[in-house]
N, C-alpha and C positions, 0 to 999 in steps of 0.2 A: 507145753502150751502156755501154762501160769507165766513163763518166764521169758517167751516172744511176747507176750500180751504187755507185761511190764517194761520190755525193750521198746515194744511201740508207744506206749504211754508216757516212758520219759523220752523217745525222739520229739513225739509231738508237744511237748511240754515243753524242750529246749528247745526247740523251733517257734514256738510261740512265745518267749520269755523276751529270745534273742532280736525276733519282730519288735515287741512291745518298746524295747528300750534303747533299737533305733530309730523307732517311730514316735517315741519322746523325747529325742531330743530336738527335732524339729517343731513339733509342740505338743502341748499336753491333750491327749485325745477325751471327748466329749461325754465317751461313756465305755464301761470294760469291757474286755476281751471274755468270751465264755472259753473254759476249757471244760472239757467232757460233761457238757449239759448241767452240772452244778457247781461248777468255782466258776468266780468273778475274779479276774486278774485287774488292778489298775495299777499304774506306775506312777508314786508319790516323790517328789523332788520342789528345787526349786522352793518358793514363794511359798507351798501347801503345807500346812498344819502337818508333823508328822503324830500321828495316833500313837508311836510305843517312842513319843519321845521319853518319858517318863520310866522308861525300862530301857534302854538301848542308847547309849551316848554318841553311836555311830554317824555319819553323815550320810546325807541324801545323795542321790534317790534311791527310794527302795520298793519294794513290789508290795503291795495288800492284797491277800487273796482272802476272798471268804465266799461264803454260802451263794449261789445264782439265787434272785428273785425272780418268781412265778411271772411269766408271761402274762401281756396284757387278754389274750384269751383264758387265761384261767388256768391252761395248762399248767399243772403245777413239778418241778422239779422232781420230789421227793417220790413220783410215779416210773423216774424212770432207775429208782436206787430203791425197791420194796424191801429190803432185808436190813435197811437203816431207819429205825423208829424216831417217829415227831418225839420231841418234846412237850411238854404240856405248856406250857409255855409259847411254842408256838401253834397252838391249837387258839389262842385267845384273840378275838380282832384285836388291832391296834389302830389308834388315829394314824400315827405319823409313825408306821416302821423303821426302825432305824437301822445300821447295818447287820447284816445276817451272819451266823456263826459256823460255822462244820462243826463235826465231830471230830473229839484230838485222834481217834482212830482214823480218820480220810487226813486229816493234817497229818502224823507222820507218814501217812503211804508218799502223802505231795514232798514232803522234807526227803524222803528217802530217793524219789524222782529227780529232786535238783541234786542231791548229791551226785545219783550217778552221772548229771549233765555235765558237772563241775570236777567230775573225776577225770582228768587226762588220760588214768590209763582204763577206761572203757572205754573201749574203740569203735565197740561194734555198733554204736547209732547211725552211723552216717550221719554224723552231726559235720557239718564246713568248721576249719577254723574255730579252733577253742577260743570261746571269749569271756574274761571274767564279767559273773554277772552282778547286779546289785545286789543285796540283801533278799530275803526273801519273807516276810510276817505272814501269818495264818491266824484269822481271830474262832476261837474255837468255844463252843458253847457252854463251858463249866459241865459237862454233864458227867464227870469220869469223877472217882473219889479224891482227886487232888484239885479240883475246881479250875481243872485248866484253862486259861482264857487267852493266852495268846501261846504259837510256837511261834521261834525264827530261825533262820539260819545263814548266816553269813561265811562266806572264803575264807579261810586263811592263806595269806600269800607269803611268798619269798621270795622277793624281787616282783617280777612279771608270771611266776610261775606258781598255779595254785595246789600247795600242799593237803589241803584237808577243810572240813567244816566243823563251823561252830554252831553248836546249836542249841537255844535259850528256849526253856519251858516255864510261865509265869501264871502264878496259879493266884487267885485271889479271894478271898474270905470276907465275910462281913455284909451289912455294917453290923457294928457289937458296944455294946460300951461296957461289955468284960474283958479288962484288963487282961486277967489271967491266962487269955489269950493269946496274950504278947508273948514272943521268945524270949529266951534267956540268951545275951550277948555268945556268955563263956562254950553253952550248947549249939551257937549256929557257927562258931568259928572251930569248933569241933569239927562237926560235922561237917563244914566245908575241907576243912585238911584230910577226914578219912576219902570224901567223895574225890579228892583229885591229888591224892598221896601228898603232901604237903607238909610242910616241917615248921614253914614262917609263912603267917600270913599280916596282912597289914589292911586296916581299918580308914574307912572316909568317911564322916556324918554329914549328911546335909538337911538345912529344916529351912519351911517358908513359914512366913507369920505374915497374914492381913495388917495392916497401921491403920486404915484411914477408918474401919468401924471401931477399932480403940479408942483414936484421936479424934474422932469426930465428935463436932460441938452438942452439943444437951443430951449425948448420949444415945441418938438417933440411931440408925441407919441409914445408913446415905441407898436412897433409890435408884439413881440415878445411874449410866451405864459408867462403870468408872473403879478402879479400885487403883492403890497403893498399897504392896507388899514389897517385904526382904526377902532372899535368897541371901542363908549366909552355909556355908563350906566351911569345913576343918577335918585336919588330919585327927588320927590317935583318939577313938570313939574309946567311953568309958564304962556307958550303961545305954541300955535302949531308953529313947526320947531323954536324954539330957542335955540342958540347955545350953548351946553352945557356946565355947570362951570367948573371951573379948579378941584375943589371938587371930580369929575366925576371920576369911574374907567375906566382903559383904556385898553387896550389889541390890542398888533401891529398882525397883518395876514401877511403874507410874504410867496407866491406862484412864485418864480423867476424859471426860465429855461434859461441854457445858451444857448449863441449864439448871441446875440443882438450886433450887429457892434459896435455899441456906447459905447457898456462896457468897463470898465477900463481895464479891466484883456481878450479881445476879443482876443488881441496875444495868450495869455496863451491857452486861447479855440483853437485857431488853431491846436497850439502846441498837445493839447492832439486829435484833431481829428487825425493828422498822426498816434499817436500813436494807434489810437482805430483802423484806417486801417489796422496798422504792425499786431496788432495783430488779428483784422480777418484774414488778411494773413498767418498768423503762423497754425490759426484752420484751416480756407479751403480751404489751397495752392493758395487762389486766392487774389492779391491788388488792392482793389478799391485807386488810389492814389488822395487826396485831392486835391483842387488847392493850387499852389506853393503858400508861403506868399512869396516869393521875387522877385522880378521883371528879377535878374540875373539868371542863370541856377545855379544849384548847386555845377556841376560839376566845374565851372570858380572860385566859392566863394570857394569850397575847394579849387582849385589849389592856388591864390590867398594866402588864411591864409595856406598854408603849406609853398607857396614860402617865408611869411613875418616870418616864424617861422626861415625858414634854414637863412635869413638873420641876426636875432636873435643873432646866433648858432654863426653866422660868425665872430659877430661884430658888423655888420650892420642894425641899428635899424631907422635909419632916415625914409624911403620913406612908408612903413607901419605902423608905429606909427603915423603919420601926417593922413594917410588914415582913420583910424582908428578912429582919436581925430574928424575930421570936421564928420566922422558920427554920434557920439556920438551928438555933436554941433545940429545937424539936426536934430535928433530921440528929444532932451532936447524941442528943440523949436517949436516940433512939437506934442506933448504933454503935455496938462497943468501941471504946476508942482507941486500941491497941488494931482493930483494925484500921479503924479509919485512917490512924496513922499510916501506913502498908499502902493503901489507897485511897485517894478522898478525890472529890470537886477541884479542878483545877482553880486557884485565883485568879489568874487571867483571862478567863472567858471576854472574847469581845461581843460582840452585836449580835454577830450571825451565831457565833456558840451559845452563846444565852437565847436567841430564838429557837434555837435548834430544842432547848432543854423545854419549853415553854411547847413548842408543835411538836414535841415527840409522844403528846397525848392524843394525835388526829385520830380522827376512828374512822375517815368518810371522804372521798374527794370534795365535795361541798364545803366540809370543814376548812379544809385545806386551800380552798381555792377563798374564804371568809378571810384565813388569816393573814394569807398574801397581800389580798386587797386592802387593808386597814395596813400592812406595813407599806404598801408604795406609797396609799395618799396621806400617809402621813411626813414621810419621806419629799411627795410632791409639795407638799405643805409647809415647808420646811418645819415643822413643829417638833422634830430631832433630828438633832446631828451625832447619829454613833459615831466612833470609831471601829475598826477592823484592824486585823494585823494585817502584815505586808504578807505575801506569796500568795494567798489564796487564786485560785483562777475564777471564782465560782460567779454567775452572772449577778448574783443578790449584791454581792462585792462590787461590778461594774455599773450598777442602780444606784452603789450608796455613795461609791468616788463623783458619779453624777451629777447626785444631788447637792454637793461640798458648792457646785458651780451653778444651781440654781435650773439646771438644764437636762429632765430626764428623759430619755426612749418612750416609748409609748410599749408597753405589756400587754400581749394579750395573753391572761390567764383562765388557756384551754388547752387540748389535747394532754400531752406531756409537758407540758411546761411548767406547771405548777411541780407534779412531780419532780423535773431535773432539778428542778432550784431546792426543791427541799434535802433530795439526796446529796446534791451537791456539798451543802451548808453540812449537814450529817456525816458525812466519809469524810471530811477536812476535818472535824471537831473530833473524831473519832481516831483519829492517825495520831492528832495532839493528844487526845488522853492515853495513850498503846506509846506510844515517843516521851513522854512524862514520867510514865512509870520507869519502864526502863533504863532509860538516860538519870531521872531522879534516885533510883535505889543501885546507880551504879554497876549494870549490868547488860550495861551494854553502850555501842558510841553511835553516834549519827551516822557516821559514815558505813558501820557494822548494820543500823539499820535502813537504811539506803534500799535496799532489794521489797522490803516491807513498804515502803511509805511511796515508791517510784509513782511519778506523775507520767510516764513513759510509753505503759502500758493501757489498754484499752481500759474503760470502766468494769466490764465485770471481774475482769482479772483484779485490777484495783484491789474489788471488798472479797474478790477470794483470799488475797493475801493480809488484809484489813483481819479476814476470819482463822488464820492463822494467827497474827499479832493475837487476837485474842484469848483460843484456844492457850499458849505458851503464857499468859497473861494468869488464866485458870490453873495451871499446873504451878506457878511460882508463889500465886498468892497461897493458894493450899497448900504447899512445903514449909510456907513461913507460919501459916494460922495455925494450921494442925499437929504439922511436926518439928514446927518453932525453927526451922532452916533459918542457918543465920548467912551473911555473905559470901563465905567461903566453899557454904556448900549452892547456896543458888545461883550464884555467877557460873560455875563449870556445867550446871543443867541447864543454864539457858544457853549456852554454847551448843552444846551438845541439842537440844532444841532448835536452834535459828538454823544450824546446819542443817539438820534432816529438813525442815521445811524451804530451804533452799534450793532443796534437792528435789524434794516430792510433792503431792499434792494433797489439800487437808486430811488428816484421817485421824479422827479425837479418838481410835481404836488402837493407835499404835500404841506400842509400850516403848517409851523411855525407859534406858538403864542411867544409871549413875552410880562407878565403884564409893562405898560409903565405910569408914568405920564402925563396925559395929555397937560402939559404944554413943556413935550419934542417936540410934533410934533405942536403944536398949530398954529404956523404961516403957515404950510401948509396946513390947513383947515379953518381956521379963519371965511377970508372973500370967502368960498368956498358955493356952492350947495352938499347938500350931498348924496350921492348913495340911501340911505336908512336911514327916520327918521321915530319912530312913540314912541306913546306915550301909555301906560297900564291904565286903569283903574281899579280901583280893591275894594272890599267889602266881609267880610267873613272874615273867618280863617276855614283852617283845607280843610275836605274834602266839607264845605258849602261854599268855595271861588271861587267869580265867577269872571269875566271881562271881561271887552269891549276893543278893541283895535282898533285904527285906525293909518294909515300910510298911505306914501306916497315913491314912489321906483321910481328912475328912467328908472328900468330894468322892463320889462313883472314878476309879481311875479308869476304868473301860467301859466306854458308852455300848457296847454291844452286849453285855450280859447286865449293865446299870437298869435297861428296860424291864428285867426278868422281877428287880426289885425295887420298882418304882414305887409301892407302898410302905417301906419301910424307912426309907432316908430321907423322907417328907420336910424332918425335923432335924435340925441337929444336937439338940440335944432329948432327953429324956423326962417325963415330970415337969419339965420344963429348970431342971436341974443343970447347972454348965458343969456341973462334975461328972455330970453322967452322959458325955459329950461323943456320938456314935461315930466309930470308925471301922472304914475299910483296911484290912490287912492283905499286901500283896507279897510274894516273894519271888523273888527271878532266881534261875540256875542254869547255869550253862554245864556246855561239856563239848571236847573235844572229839572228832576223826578224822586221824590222818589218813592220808591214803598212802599206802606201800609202793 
C-alpha cells in the first residue's frame, strides 16, 4: 500500500511539474500550483529574481516549492498533516508574512518524488514521454540539527538522456560575530574529498565589498535607494575571508537613483523635477509645483534680471554686474571646486536659459502667469533685446525673433499656455546641460547622443529620455567624485549606459556592470569587512563535478528563515564596534545519484 501511494504521489507530481513548465512558457502564471494541500509549486525563469542565486550558479527556470498558505477562510494547512508540529515561530502573528518553509523531512520525500519522475527507468507512472525538467529548490524551515534551509535538485544529463540527480542541501547558521565559528580551509577541503572520494580538489574565492558607504562624502550614508559594489573572483583560495589578489577579476555593480541632496548634479535633479511637474501639467491640466530652489520668489528674480537687462540696453552695467559677480563669488565657495569642475553652470546661457534659472523657483500658476507677463511687455516695450541661440522651436523664441522687428502676436496667458512656454524653455536648456557634459568630458558624440536629445518624438517621450540623459548623468558624476573614475573607466560605462537606455525604459533600479581592475577600486575595500565572501570547492569535471561551498554574508541570505530572526541582525555591528561585525554562515553540499 506505502509504495502504490508513493507511485501515485510522484505520477501526480510529474504530471503537475510537466503542466507547470509548459504553461510557463507561454507566460508566467499569477499565482502557484497547490500540490497535495501543502506545497506551493511556482515556476521561476526569465526576468524573476532567482532566490538560491547565491547557492546554485545554474540557469533559469527553475521550480520554488514551499509551504501552502492558509486559505483566505482560515482553514489552515497544517490540519490536514496532524502528525507534523508548528514551529513556534510560526505560532507568532506576523505584519507581512513572507514565504513559507516545509520541513527538510516533507522536502526530501518531494526530492525523492522528482527523482523517480526524472528516472527513465521507472516505468510504472504512466507518465507520456520523458521530459527533462527544470531544477527543482525546496525552502525548508531550519528546524533539523543542521539548520537546513534550502534542498535542490537538478538532472544530470548526457546528451538528451538523463543519467542521475544532483542534489544540494544548504544549511545556514548565524548571525554571530564569533569568528571561531568559521571553518578552517584545510578541514572543509578534507572533508569534501572523504564526502565524494577525491584525491584533487581545486578552490574559487569570491568576495563583494560595498564602495559607495566607504566613498561617500562626510562619511554619511547615503539614504537614498542606490548602492555601488565590487564582485571580485579568483582561482587558488588561501585562507578563509582573505582578501583577494590584484590577479582577481573584477566587475563594478552600480544601482544609483537620483535624488540624494548630497549629489553633485542634486541642482540639476530639481531642475528636471519642475520639469517632470510641467509636463504632468501639460497631460492632466493639473501642477503639482515642487518646492521653490530659491529662497527669493520668482516673480522679484525675473523683475530683477529684466531690470539689469534694460540697464544693459541703457549703458548701465554697473549695479547688476556686481550683483551678479558676488553671487557667483558665493555659489564658487560654497561648492567644492573639484566638483564643480565635473559639472558647473553652462557660460552660455542665453535669454530663455537664464529665464528658465530665474522661474524655476515658481511655486504657483499665478506666479508664473506674473512672470510671463513682465517678460512680454518688456519685450513689447522694446526695453530688451536678448539674444537666443539658433534651433530652439520654443514659442518664447518666436515672441523674441518678433520683437527684433518691433511686431509681436498677441498672448493670451491662460489655460496651458503659460505652462508650455515654460516647459518648453526648460527641456531645451536641460538637453544643453545633459549634451554639455557629455560632449564636454568626452564621453560621448552628438551624433551618439542623437536618440537622447531627438526633437522627433512626442513631448512626454522627450523628458522620459531628458530623464535618462540624467539618471546616466547621476552614475558618471558619482564614479568620478566618489571613486575618482578617471576617463578610461567612464567612457566604456557610459557606453555601456546609453546602450541599455536605448534599448529600455527608465529604471534607476537597474544594475550596471562594468569589467574593472581590481586594483582601480582597492583602497576602498582593502582594509574593509565585506558584504559577501565564500569560497568553492570543487572535484570532477563535466556532468561528475560536484562542490561544497561555504560563505559568510553580512545580509539574512534566505528571506524565509531571516523572518524567524528578525530581532537579532537589527544591527550590524555589535557595541556599536565594526570589529564585532555580525555574520551569517551558510554552507552548500551537494551529492550525486545515478540511476542504474
Amino acid at each position: 500500500m506505502a509504495a502504490e501511494r508513493r507511485r501515485r504521489a510522484a505520477s501526480a507530481l510529474g504530471e503537475l511539474l510537466r503542466r507547470i513548465y509548459e504553461e510557463g512558457r507561454e507566460s508566467v502564471p499569477d499565482c502557484p500550483y497547490l500540490y497535495e494541500t501543502d506545497v506551493e509549486i511556482c515556476l521561476v525563469g526569465g526576468s524573476c529574481k532567482s532566490p538560491v542565486e547565491r547557492f546554485w550558479s545554474g540557469s533559469s527556470p527553475m521550480y520554488i516549492l514551499q509551504k501552502a498558505t492558509p486559505s483566505k477562510e482560515g482553514d489552515s494547512m497544517e490540519e490536514s498533516k496532524p502528525d507534523e508540529a508548528l514551529l513556534p515561530s510560526e505560532l507568532l502573528p506576523k505584519e507581512s508574512p513572507g514565504p513559507a518553509a516545509l520541513s527538510v523531512g516533507r522536502a526530501k520525500q518531494l526530492v525523492s518524488l522528482y527523482a523517480m519522475v526524472q528516472n527513465p527507468n521507472v516505468t510504472h507512472l504512466g507518465i507520456r514521454d520523458l521530459v527533462v525538467l527544470p531544477p527543482l529548490w525546496i525552502r525548508c524551515d531550519g528546524s533539523d540539527p543542521e539548520h537546513t534551509c534550502w534542498v535542490g535538485a537538478e538532472p544530470l544529463r548526457a546528451g538528451k538522456k538523463i543519467t542521475g540527480i544532483t542534489i544540494y542541501m544548504v544549511s545556514c547558521d548565524g548571525p554571530t560575530a564569533d569568528k571561531t565559528c568559521f571553518a578552517n580551509l584545510e578541514e572543509l577541503k578534507m572533508e569534501h574529498k572523504r564526502r565524494h572520494h577525491s584525491s584533487v580538489v581545486t578552490t574559487k574565492g569570491f568576495a563583494q565589498y560595498e564602495l559607495i558607504q566607504v566613498a561617500a562624502m562626510e562619511d554619511t550614508i547615503v539614504e537614498s535607494g542606490g548602492n555601488i559594489y565590487v564582485d571580485i573572483t579568483w582561482n587558488i583560495v588561501d585562507k578563509i575571508l582573505e582578501t583577494p589578489p590584484l590577479i582577481s577579476a573584477a566587475t563594478l555593480n552600480i544601482a544609483l537613483e537620483s535624488g540624494d541632496p548630497r549629489s553633485p548634479v542634486y541642482q540639476v535633479y530639481r531642475e528636471l523635477q519642475l520639469l517632470l511637474a510641467l509636463a504632468e501639467g501639460l497631460k492632466t491640466g493639473v501642477t503639482e509645483w515642487p518646492e521653490p530652489l530659491e529662497s527669493e520668489s520668482a516673480v522679484e528674480l525675473v523683475q530683477q534680471f529684466l531690470t539689469d537687462l534694460k540697464k544693459k540696453l541703457d549703458g548701465d552695467c554697473g549695479s547688476g554686474s556686481k550683483d551678479e559677480t558676488e553671487k557667483i563669488k558665493c555659489d564658487t565657495a560654497a561648492v567644492d571646486s573639484y566638483i564643480k569642475s565635473i559639472f558647473s553652470e553652462r557660460g552660455d546661457l542665453d535669454f530663455a536659459e537664464q529665464l528658465w534659472c530665474k522661474m524655476r523657483s515658481v511655486s504657483s500658476y499665478q506666479e508664473l502667469i506674473d512672470c510671463f507677463t513682465r517678460v512680454i511687455k518688456s519685450l513689447e516695450r522694446g526695453e530688451i533685446q536678448p539674444w537666443i541661440h539658433q534651433g530652439s522651436s520654443s514659442f518664447l523664441r518666436k515672441l523674441i525673433q518678433q520683437s527684433y522687428h518691433g511686431r509681436m502676436e498677441v498672448v493670451s496667458l491662460s489655460g496651458i499656455t503659460p505652462i508650455q512656454m515654460l516647459f518648453e524653455i526648460g527641456l531645451d536648456k536641460l538637453k544643453k546641460d545633459y549634451v554639455s557634459f557629455f560632449i564636454g568630458q568626452e564621453l560621448a558624440t552628438l551624433t551618439y547622443l542623437d536618440y537622447f536629445t531627438s526633437t522627433s518624438v512626442d513631448l512626454q517621450e522627450q523628458v522620459h529620455r531628458v530623464q535618462k540623459l540624467h539618471h546616466m548623468l547621476e552614475i558618471m558624476v558619482n564614479c568620478r567624485v566618489l571613486l575618482q573614475f578617471r576617463h578610461e573607466n567612464l567612457f566604456p560605462l557610459t557606453q555601456i549606459c546609453m546602450k541599455y537606455y536605448k534599448e529600455n525604459p527608465l529604471n534607476e533600479k537597474h544594475v550596471f556592470q562594468l569589467p574593472i581592475r581590481p586594483a582601480l577600486v582597492k583602497k576602498f575595500y582593502q582594509n574593509e569587512h565585506p558584504e559577501l565572501w565564500k569560497v568553492e570547492i570543487s572535484s570532477g569535471h563535466g556532468a561528475k563535478e560536484v562542490k561544497t561551498m561555504w560563505q559568510v554574508s553580512a545580509n539574512p541570505p534566505v528571506e524565509h528563515v531571516a523572518s524567524n530572526h528578525s530581532g537579532l541582525f537589527s544591527d550590524s555591528t555589535v557595541n556599536g564596534s565594526p570589529e564585532e561585525r555580525l555574520y551569517f554562515i551558510t554552507v552548500t553540499k551537494c551529492s550525486q545519484v545515478h540511476f542504474s
